[in-house]
N, C-alpha and C positions, 0 to 999 in steps of 0.2 A: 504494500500500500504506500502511493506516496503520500507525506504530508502536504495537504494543503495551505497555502497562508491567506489569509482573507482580510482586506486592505477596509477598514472602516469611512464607508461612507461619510464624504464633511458635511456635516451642519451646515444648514446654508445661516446667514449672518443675520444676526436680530434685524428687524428692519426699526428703521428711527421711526417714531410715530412724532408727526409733527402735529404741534399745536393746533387748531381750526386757526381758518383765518381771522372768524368771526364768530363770535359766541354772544350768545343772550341770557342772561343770566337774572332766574325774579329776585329781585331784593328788597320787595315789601307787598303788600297785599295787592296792590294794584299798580308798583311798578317793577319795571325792567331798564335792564342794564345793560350797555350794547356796548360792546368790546371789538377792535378789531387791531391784530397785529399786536395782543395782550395791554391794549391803550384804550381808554376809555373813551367812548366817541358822542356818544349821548344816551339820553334816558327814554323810554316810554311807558306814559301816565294810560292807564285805563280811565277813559271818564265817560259814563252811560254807553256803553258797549262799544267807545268809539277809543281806536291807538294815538295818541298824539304824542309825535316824536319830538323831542327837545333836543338838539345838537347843541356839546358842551361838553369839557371832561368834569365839570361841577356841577352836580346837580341846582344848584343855587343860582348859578350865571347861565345853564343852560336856555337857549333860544327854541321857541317853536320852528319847526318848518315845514311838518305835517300833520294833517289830519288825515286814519281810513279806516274803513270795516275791517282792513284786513292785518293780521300780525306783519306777515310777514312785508308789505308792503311800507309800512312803516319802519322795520329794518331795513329797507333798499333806501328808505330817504337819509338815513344816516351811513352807511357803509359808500353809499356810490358816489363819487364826487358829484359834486351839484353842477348844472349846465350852468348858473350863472354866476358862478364865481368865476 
């Protein structure tokens, strides 16, 4: 019988899990908190069923600059640069 040698298969390499770009995070009853690139970009207020996004990394100086029915719509107003800037 010959001896065999049997060569161990490599491990393929952890993969990096990167951060999201953008995350939403509720940080109180009725608001949230929009992150992108782990930096704070603005908040959104629930007020009668409606998102209103305030752009600002302070909730206190934050600016309105949307109003919508929808969540995620109100994240695109704070994540996506603004046409008119």
């Amino acid at each position: 019988m010959v001896p065999t040698t049997s060569t161990p298969t490599p491990a393929a390499p952890p993969r990096a899990t990167a951060p999201p770009v953008e995350s939403v995070v509720l940080i109180g009853p009725t608001t949230y908190e929009v992150h992108r690139s782990d930096q704070v970009v603005g908040y959104i207020d629930i007020v009668g069923g409606i998102y209103v996004a305030l752009a600002g990394a302070r909730y206190d100086h934050a600016v309105e600059v949307r109003q919508s029915i929808v969540l995620d719509t109100a994240v695109a107003a704070l994540i996506a640069p603004s046409a008119a800037a």
